[in-house]
C-alpha positions as CSV (number, residue, x, y, z in Angstrom):
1,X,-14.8,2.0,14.7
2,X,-14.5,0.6,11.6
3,X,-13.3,-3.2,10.9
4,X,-9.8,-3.6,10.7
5,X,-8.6,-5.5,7.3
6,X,-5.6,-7.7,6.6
7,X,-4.3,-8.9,3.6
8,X,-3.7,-12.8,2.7
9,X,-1.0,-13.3,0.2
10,X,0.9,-16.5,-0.9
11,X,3.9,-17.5,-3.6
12,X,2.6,-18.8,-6.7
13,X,3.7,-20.2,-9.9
14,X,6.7,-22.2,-8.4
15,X,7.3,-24.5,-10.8
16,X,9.2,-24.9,-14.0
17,X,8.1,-26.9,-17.1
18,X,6.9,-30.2,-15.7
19,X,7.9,-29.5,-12.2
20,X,4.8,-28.1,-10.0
21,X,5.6,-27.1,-6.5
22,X,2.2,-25.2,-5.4
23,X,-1.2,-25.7,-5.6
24,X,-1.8,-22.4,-7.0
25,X,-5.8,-23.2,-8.1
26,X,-7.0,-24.0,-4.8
27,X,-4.8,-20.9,-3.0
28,X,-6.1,-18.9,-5.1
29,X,-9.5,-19.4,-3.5
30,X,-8.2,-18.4,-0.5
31,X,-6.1,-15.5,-0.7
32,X,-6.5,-11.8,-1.7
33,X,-2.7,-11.2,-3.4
34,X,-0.6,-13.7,-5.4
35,X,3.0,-13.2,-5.4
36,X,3.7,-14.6,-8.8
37,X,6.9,-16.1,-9.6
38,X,8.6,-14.0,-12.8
39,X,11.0,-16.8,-14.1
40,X,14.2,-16.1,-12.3
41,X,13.9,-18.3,-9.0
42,X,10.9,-20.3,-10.3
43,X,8.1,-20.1,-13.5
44,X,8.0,-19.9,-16.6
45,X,6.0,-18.3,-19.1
46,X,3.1,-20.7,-19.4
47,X,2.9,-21.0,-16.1
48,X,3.0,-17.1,-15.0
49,X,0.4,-17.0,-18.0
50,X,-1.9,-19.4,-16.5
51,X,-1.8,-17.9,-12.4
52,X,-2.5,-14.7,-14.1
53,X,-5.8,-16.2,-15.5
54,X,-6.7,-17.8,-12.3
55,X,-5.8,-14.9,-10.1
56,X,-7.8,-12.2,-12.8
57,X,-10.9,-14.9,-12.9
58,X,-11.2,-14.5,-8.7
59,X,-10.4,-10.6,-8.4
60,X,-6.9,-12.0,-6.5
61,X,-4.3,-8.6,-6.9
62,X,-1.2,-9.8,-8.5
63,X,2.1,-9.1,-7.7
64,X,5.7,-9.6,-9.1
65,X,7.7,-11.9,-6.9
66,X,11.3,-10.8,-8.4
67,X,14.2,-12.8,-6.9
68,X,17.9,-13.2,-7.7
69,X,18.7,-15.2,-11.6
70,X,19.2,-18.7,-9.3
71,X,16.7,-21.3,-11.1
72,X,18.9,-24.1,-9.3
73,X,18.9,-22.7,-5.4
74,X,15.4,-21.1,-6.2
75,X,16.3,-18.0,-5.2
76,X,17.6,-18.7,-1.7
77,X,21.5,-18.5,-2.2
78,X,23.4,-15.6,-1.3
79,X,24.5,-13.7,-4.9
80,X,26.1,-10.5,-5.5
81,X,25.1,-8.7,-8.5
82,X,26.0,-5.1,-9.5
83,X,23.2,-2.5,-9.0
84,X,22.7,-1.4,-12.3
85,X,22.6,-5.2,-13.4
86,X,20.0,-5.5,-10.5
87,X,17.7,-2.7,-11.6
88,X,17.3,-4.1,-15.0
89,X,16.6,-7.0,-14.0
90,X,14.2,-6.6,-11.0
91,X,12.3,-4.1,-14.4
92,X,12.6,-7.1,-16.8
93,X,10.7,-9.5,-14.3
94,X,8.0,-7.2,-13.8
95,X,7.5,-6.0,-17.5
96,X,7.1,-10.2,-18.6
97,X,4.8,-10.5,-16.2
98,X,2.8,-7.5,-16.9
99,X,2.3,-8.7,-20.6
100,X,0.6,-11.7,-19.1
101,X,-1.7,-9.9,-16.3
102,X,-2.7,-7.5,-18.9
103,X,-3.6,-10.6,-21.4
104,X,-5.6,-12.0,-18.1
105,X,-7.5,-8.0,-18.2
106,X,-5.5,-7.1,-15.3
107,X,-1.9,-6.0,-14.1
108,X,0.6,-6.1,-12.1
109,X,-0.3,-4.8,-8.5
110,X,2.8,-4.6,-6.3
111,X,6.0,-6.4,-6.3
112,X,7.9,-8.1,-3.5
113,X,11.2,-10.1,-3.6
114,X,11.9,-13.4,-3.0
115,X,14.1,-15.4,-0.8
116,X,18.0,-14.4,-0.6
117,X,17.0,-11.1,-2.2
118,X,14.2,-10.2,0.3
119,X,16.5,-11.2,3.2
120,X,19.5,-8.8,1.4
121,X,17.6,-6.2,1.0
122,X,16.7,-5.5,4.7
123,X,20.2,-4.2,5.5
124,X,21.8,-3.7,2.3
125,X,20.9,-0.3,1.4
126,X,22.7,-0.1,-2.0
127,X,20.6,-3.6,-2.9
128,X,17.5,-2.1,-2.0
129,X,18.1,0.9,-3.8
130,X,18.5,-1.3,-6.6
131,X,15.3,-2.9,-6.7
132,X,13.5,0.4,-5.8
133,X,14.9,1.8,-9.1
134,X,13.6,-1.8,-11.0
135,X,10.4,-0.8,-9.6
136,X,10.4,2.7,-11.1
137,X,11.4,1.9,-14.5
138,X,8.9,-0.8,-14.9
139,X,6.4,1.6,-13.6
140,X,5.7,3.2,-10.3
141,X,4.2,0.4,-8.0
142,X,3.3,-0.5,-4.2
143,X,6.7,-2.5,-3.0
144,X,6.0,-5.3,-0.2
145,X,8.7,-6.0,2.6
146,X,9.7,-6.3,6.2
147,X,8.8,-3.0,8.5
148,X,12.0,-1.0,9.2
149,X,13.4,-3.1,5.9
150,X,16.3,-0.9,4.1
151,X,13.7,-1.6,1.0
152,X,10.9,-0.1,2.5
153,X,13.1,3.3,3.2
154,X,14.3,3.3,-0.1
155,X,10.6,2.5,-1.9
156,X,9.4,6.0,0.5
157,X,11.8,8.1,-0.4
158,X,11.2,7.7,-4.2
159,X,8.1,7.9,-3.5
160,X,6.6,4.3,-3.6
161,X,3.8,2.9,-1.7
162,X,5.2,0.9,0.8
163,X,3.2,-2.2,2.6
164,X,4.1,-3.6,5.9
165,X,4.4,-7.7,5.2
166,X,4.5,-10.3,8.4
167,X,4.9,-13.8,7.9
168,X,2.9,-16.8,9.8
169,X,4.9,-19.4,9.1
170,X,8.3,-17.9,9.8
171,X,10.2,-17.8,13.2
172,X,11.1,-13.7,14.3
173,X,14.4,-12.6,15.5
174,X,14.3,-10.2,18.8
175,X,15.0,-7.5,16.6
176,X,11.9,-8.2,14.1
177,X,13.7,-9.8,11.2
178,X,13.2,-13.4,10.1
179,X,15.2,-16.3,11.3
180,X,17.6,-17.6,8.7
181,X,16.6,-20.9,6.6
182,X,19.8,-22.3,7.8
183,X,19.0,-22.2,11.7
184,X,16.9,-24.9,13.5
185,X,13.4,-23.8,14.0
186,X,13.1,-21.2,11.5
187,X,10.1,-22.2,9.9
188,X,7.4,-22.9,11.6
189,X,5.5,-26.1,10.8
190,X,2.8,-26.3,13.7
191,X,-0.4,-25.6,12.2
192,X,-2.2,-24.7,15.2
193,X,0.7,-21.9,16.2
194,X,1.2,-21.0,12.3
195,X,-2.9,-19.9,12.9
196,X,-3.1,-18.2,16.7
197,X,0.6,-16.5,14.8
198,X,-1.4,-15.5,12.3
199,X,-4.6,-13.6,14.4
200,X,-1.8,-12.1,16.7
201,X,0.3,-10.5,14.1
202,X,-3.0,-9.4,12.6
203,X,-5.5,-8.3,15.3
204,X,-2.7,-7.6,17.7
205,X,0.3,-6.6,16.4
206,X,2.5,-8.7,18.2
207,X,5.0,-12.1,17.3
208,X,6.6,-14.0,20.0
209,X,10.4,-14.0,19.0
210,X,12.9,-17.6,19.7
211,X,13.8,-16.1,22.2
212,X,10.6,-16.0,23.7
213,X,10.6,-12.0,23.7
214,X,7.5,-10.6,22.2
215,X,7.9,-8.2,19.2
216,X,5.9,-5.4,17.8
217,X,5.1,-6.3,14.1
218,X,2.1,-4.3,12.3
219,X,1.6,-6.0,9.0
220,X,-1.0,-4.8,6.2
221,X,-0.6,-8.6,4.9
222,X,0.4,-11.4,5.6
223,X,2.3,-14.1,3.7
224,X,1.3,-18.0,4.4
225,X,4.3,-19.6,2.3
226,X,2.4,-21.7,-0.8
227,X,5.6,-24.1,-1.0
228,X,4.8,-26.3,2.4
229,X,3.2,-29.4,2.5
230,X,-1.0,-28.5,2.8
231,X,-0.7,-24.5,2.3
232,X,-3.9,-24.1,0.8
233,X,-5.6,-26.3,4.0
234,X,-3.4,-24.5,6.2
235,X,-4.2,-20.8,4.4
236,X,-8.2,-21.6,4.4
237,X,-7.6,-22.2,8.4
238,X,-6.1,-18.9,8.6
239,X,-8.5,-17.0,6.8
240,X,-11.3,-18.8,9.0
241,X,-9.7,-17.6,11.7
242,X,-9.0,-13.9,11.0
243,X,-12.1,-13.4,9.8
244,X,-13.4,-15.3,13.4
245,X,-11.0,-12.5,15.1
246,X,-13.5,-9.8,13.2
247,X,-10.8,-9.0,10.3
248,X,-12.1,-8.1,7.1
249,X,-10.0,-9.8,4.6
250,X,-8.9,-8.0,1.7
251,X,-6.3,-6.8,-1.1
252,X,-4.0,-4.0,0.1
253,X,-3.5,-3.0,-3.1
C-alpha cells in the first residue's frame, strides 16, 4: 500500500512595513505550502516579494492567503462586502501576488482565505460564491478550505480543485467547524496536544471536539498557524512526528 502523504502549510508574510509577525525564513524550512499574505489583512509588497524568494529558493508551493480589506483587525472582524466587490478583490490579491511568484520563477499554487473570511465562507453560500468567482478570473486554481465548507461546494461545481485543510492548533466544534476566536479554549496552545492533534487528524482521520466527541476530519494538509509564539519549533515537531507516524510529507499542489 503505498505511503500516505500530508501536506504542511503555514501563514506567511504577516507583517507590514517595519512590523514583522512571523518567522517566515525558518518555517519555510519546515513546511511544504506557504499561505502568503496579499496585502489586505497583512503584507506588503516587499515583503510578499521576499517569501516568494524564500519559498521558490526551497521548492515550498505558494498560495494566496486573500482575506477581507481589514489591515487594522488583520482580517479577523466580521465585514460585509457586496459580491461583485468581493470577486474583484479576492482576483486583485492573487494577480499582485502572482507578479511576485513569477519574479521568484514560480507562481501562485492555490489560494485559501484568511480569518473572518474563511470562517464566512463555510455557511455563507453567496460569499463563497464570491471568492470561487475571484479565483476564476485570476486564473483557474486549487482552493483550500474546511471539508463540507459552502466554499469547497462552490470551488467543485465550477470546477476547481478543491483540498481538504485541518488545523492543529485550532479547537473543533461537534459538527467539524472551528471554534470561534472569541470563545475560551479555541486555540490550542499545548504543544504536546497541538502534535498527537496533528498525527491524528493526519494518519487517522479523527479530532477530538470541546465537547469531548470525536470527529471525522480527512485533511490533505494541514495548517500549523505561523503567528504563535515558537511556530517554526512547534511546526519542525510536527513534521518529526508525521513523518515518525510513516507520512510522507509533501505539497498537495
Amino acid at each position: 500500500m503505498a505511503e500516505a502523504a500530508i501536506d504542511l502549510n503555514a501563514d506567511l508574510g504577516e507583517g507590514f512595513g517595519r512590523w514583522s509577525l512571523t518567522d517566515d525564513a525558518a518555517l519555510l524550512s519546515v513546511v511544504t505550502s506557504a499561505n502568503v499574505a496579499c496585502g489586505f489583512h497583512a503584507g506588503d509588497p516587499a515583503t510578499m516579494r521576499r517569501v516568494c524568494d524564500l519559498a521558490a529558493e526551497r521548492g515550498v508551493r505558494i498560495g494566496a492567503q486573500v482575506s477581507y480589506r481589514d489591515l487594522a483587525g488583520f482580517g479577523r472582524r466580521a465585514m460585509d462586502v457586496p459580491a461583485d466587490e468581493l470577486a474583484a478583490e479576492v482576483a486583485y490579491q492573487i494577480g499582485a501576488l502572482e507578479v511576485f511568484a513569477r519574479a521568484a520563477g514560480a507562481s501562485v499554487a492555490y489560494v485559501k482565505p484568511h480569518g473572518a473570511l474563511y470562517n464566512r465562507v463555510v455557511d455563507d453560500a453567496e460569499q463563497a460564491a464570491a471568492v470561487v468567482a475571484g479565483v476564476r478570473l485570476a486564473g483557474p486554481l486549487p482552493v483550500l478550505g474546511l471539508p463540507g465548507s459552502r466554499l469547497l461546494a462552490a470551488a467543485a461545481r465550477e470546477g476547481l480543485p478543491v483540498v481538504h485543510e485541518a488545523f492543529a492548533d485550532r479547537a473543533y466544534t461537534a459538527a467539524g467547524t472551528l471554534v470561534p476566536r472569541r470563545e475560551p479554549h479555541a486555540v490550542v496552545t499545548d504543544p504536546g496536544t497541538v502534535v498527537s492533534r496533528s498525527v491524528g487528524l493526519a494518519r487517522d482521520g479523527w479530532v477530538t471536539a470541546v465537547t469531548g466527541q470525536e470527529v471525522q476530519v480527512t485533511p490533505r494538509s494541514l495548517c500549523v498557524h505561523g503567528d504563535t509564539p515558537g511556530a517554526s519549533a512547534l511546526a519542525a515537531r510536527v513534521r518529526r512526528a508525521l513523518e515518525d507516524a510513516g507520512l510522507r510529507v509533501e505539497a498537495f499542489a
